[in-house]
C-alpha positions in Angstrom: -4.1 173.6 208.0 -1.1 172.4 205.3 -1.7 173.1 201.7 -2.0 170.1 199.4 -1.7 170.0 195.3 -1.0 168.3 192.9 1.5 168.9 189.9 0.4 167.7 186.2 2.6 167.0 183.3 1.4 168.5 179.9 0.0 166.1 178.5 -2.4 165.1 181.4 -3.4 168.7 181.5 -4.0 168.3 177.5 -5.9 165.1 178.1 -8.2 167.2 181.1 -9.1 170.3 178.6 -10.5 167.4 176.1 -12.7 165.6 178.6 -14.1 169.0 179.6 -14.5 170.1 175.8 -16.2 166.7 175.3 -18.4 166.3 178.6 -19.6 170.6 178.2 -20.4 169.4 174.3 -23.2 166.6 175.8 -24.9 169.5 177.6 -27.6 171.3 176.6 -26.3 174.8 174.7 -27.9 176.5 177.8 -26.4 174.2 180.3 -23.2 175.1 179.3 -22.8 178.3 181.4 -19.0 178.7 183.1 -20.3 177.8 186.4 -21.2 174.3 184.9 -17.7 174.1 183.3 -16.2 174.7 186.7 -18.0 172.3 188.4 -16.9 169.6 186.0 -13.1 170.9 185.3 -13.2 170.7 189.4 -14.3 167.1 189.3 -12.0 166.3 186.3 -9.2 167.5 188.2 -10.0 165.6 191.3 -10.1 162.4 190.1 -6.6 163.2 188.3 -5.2 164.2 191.6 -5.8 160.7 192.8 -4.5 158.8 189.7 -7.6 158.6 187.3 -6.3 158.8 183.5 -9.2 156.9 181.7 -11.1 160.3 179.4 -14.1 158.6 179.4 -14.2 157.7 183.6 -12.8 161.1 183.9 -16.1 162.3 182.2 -18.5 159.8 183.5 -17.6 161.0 186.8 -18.0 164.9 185.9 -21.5 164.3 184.2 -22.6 162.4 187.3 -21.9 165.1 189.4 -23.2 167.8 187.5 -26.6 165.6 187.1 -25.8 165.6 191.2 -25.5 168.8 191.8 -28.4 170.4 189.8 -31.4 171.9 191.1 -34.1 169.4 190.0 -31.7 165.8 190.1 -33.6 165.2 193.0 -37.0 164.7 191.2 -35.0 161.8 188.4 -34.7 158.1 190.1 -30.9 156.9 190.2 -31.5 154.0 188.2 -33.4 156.9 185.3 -29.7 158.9 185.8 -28.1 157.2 182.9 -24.7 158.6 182.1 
């Protein structure tokens, strides 16, 4: 199995701690646990590694997949999963 990574200038790395400042911030106070804040810095630097730059797609896509990956997202419609 080869390792992969990806290598990210300062100011993209600057750019990633703000979406995940701003997307944590639109939680709920006891949504924002460090487990959440994984999951979305993982996501946020996903979509870097394959070229994203736009903050707000960056946290458009990390608030879907949290909303994704919680416990009850499966009892909320997709059209009621407004981001």
């Amino acid at each position: 199995m080869g390792a992969t990574g990806s290598v990210f200038q300062p100011e993209l790395i600057e750019l990633m701690k703000s979406v995940l400042e701003d997307t944590a911030a639109l939680l709920p106070e006891a949504k924002r646990t460090s487990a959440t804040k994984a999951e979305i810095a993982s996501h946020i630097l996903a979509c870097a590694a394959k070229g994203e730059r736009n903050p707000e797609t960056l946290k458009a896509g990390a608030l879907l997949a949290i909303v994704e990956t919680t416990h009850y997202s499966h009892d909320i419609s997709p059209e009621r999963r407004a981001v």
